[in-house]
N, C-alpha and C positions, 0 to 999 in steps of 0.2 A: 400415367405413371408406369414405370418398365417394370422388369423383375427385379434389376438391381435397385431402384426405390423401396421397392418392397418389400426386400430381404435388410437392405441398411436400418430404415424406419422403424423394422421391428426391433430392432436391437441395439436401442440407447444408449445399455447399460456398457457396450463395447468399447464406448466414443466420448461418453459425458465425462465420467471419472476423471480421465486422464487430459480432457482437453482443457478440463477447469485446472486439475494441479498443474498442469502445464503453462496457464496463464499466472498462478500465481507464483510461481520457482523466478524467474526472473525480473518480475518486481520484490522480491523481498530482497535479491541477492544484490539489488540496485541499489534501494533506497533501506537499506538495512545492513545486508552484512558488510555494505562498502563501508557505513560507520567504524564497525569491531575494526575490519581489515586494517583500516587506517588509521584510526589509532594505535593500534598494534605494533606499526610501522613506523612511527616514532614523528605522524603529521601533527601538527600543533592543532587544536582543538579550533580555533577561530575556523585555519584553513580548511581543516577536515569538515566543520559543521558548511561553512560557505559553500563545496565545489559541490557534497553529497546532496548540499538542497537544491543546487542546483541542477542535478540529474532531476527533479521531479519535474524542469520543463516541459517534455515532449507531452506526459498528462496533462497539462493545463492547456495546451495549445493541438491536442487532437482534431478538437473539431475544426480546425481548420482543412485538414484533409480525409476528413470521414465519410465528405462527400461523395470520392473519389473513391473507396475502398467499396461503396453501394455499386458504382457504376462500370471501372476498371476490372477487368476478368473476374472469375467468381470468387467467393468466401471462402470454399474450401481451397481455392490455390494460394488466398493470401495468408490462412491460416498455415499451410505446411511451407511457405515460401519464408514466412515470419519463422519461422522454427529452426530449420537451417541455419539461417542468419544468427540467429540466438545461439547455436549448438556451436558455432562456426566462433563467434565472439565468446564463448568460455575458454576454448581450448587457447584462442589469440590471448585471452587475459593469462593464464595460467601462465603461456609461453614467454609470454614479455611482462610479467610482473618485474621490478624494481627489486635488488636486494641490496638496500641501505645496510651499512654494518653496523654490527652490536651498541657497538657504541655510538653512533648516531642517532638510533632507534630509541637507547638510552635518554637523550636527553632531551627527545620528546618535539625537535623543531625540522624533522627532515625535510630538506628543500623540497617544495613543489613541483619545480620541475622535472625533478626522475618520473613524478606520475603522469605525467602529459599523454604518455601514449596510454596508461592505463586509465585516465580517466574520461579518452577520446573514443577509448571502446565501449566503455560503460553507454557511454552518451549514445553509441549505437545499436547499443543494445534497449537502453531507454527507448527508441524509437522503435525498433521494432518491436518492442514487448507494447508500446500502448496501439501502435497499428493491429497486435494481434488481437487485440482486447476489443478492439471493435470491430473486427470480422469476428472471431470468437461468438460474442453475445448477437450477433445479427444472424448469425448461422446458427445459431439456438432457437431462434424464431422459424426459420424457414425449415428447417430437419425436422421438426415435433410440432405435435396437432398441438392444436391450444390445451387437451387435453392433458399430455403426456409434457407441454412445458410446466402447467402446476405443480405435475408429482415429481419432476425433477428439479427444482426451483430449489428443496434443501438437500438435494442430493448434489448439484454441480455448488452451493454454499458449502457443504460441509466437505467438500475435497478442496476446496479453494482455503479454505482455513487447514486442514491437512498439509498442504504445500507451502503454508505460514510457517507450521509448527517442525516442517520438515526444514526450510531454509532459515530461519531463526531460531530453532533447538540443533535438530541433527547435525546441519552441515559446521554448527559454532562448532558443537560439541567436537566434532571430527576435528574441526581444526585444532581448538585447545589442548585435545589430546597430542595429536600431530607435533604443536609448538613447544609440548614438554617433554615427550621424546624425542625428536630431532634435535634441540635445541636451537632451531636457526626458524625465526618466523615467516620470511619471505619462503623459503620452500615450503614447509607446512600448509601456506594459503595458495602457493601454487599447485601443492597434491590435493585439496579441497576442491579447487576451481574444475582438474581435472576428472575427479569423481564428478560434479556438476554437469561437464560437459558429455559425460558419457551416459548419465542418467537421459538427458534432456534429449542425446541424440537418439538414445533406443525409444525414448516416446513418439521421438518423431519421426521415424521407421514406423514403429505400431500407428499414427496416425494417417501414414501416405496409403495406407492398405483399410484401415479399418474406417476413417471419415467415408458417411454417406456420401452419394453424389445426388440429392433432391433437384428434379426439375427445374423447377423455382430459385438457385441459384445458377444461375448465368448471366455473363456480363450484358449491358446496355448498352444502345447505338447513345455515341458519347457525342452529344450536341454542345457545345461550348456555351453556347446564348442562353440556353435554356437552365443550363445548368450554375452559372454566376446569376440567371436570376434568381432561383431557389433558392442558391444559399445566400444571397445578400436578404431576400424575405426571410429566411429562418433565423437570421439575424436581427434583423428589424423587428421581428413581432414579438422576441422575445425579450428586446428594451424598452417596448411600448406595452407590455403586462404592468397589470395594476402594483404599486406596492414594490417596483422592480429595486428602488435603490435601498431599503428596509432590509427584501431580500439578499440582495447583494453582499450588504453588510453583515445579516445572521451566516450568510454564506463562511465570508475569509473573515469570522472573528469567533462565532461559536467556540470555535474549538482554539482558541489562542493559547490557552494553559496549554495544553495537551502539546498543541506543536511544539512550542518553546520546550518542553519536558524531555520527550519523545526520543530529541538530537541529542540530547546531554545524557540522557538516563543510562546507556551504556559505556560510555566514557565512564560516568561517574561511578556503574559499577567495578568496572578496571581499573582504575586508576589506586593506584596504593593510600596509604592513610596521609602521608606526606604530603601527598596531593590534593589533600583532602576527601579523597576517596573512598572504597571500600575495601578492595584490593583482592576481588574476586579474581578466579582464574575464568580462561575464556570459556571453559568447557561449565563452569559454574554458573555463565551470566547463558549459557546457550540452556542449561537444566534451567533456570530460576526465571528468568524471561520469556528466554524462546520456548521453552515446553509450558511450565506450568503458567508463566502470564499471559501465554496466547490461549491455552485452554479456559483462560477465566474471563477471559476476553471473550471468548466464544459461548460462552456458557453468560454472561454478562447483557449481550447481544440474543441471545433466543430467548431470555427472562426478557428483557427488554420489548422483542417484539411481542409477547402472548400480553403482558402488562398495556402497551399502548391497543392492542386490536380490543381490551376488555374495556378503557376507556376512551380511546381517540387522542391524536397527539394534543390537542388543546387541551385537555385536563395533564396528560401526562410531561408537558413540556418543564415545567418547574423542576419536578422528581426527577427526571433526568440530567435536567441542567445541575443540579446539587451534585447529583450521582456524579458528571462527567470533572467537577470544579473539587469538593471539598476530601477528595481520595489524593489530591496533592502534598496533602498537608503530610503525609507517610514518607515524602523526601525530602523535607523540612526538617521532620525529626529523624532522620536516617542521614542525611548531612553536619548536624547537631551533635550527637552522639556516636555516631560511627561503628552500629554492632561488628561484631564480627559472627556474630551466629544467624549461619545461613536459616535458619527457618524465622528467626527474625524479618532477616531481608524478604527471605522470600512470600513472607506474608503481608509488605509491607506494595511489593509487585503487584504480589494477585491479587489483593486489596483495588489498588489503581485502576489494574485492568478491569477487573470486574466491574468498576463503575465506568470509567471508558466506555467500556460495550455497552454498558444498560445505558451509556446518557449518548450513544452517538447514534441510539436507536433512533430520538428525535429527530436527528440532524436530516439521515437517510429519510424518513418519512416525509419532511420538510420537503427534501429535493426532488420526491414525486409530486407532492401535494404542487411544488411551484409549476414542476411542466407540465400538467394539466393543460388539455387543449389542442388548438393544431401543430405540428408537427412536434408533439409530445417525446418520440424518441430523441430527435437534433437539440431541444431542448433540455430534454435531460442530460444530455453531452455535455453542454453548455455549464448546467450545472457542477458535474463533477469537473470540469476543469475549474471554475473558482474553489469547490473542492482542494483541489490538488493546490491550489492557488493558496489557499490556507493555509497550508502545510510548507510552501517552497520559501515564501519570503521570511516568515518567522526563524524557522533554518536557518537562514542564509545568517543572521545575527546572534543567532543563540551563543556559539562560539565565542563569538567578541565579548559578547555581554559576561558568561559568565568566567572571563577571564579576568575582565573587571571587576567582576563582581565576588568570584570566591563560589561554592557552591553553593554553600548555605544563604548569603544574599540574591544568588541566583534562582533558586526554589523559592524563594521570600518573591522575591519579583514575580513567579509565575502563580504565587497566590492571589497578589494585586491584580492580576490579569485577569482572574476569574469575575473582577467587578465586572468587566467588559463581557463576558459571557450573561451575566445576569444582564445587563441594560441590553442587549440585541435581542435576550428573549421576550422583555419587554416589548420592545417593540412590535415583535411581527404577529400578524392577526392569521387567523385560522380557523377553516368551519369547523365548528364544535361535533360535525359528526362524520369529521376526515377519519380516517382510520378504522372507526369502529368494527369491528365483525359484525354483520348481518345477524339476527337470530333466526334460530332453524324455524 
């Protein structure tokens, strides 16, 4: 190991912080504020649920090229090469957003095609944000002793939830601010995207300087043969695990409520009373969501994980499936009656979220418990792309649905759905002593 190993290795704390908010600023700004944006912007709810789930493809289908990000030059060039790219695609979004006019925007069905070029950057930015996502956490492996990756393990979590609460609170908030003194929303979301871009570019200066350079990341002589055979086994071995189709299914349906929720839950706080709505302003769903329901969310999740390591996810699996199912019922009656008093709503959010995080603690558990075994890490890839998988096609309908259905019958439906949470948990079997914490 040289000096400059030496000197990087020693000082984590330069590199972690910022490389984790870094990974999360561009998925939220994707598969979250592209929601607000566009409904904002006057896309119909169908269309706007459809295209935003479908940004969450490039997640699902990562591992098809993660092979490649191990093999092809090192982690740290794909991590700051990904960054550019990213910094490079805000400024391009900002510069070519669409300005629908008032009255277009008004009446809530603005053609899809103005957004074609905005929603062809998203989608490249989708790609490089999940390519960074896995050089990111592989280069977390090889930069830190197994020692120093334990004790950063809630340090690079709790910036990555940071960059939740910064791109679903702040940047809302900026914008709704923005959309009520300018009075024109398209600019407003293009001086947002611009703050975004310059945030993201000065991280990525600080990281072409401050990323370690560890021995142990540099690229491999790239054998083609050798390399389709690996990944056709990493594939193979992980449809030939016990229990695969059970799994599968607890995979892209646990969390069915929640998807279906998730896409609507912002519309439905925008949207005026007419609408059936609630008729938050943007900077209100940015305080009431993006700040205080990601902090419950966060806070929901760390009760979550001390609750499962005291008893193991097979005892705790019920108690968080209830947690993650029966906090729905708060947009049932919040569709129903329609407060207008924010600490109502807002307690009706952090409610949700809260049990969110405690009941997705099982999910996460679940998906180490599965890749258990040989090539543990490819298979936990595998994992979270049904993960993502979960999330993208639920999406894609939610819009339809609850245009059919009204809100209120559209919450009603996402409580029906929680059956199907209960039957998957049912199903899937689990050593009774996964999870536990060891006693001292």
């Amino acid at each position: 190991m040289n000096k400059t190993d030496i000197h990087h290795k020693a000082k984590p704390w330069s590199w972690i912080p910022t490389l984790y908010f870094a990974e999360g600023i561009p998925y939220f700004i994707v598969n979250n504020i592209s929601v607000i944006m566009f409904n904002n912007m006057g896309m119909s709810k169908a269309d706007m649920a459809l295209y935003t789930s479908l940004l969450y493809l490039p997640w699902v289908i990562k591992p098809l090229w993660s092979p490649f990000v191990d093999i092809i030059r090192t982690k740290r060039w794909w991590i700051v090469t990904m960054q550019i790219i990213m910094a490079a695609s805000f400024f391009l979004l900002a510069l070519t957003l669409p300005s629908p006019s008032p009255e277009v925007i008004a009446e809530g069905h603005t053609p899809v095609p103005l957004f074609v070029v905005t929603l062809l950057i998203f989608y490249l930015t989708a790609i490089a944000s999940a390519t960074h996502d896995i050089a990111a956490d592989g280069f977390y492996m090889i930069a830190l002793d197994s020692g120093q990756q334990s004790m950063f393990v809630g340090i690079r979590s709790t910036f990555y939830r940071l960059s939740s609460i910064f791109g679903q609170g702040v940047l809302v908030v900026i914008a709704g601010l923005l959309e009520t003194k300018m009075r024109n929303i398209p600019k407003a979301w293009s001086i947002t995207l611009i703050i975004s871009a310059v945030i993201f570019a000065t991280i990525t200066l600080w990281h072409t300087f401050s990323l370690p350079r560890p021995r142990e990341d540099s690229s491999r002589e790239l054998n083609a043969a050798g390399i389709f055979k690996e990944f056709g086994r990493t594939f193979l071995t992980f449809f030939q695990k016990k229990g695969v189709i059970v799994a599968m299914l607890f995979m892209l349906l646990y969390r069915l409520p929640e998807a279906f929720l998730v896409k609507m839950m912002n519309p439905f706080l925008l949207n005026s009373a007419e609408q059936g709505g609630l008729g938050l302003s943007t900077e209100a769903v940015g305080l009431v969501y993006g700040t205080a329901g990601v902090a419950a969310l966060t806070v929901g999740g760390i009760l979550g994980g001390i609750f499962a390591s005291k008893r193991g996810l097979k005892k705790s699996m019920w108690l968080m499936a209830a947690s993650l199912t029966l906090p729905c019922l708060c947009f049932v009656f919040l569709s129903m009656f329609q407060p207008s008093n924010i600490w109502v709503i807002g307690s009706c959010v952090v409610l949700d979220q809260f049990g969110y995080g405690f009941g997705f603690t099982a999910y996460m558990l679940y998906l180490i418990y599965f890749s258990e075994g040989e090539f543990k890490t490819a298979h936990y890839s595998l994992c979270t792309a049904f993960m993502a998988l979960s999330m993208m096609i639920p999406g894609m309908v939610a819009g339809y649905l609850q245009q059919w259905l009204g809100y209120t019958g559209f919450f009603i439906m996402v409580m029906f759905c929680c059956l199907v949470t209960v039957a998957v948990t049912m199903l899937v079997k689990v050593d009774p002593e996964f999870g536990k914490r060891e006693s001292a």
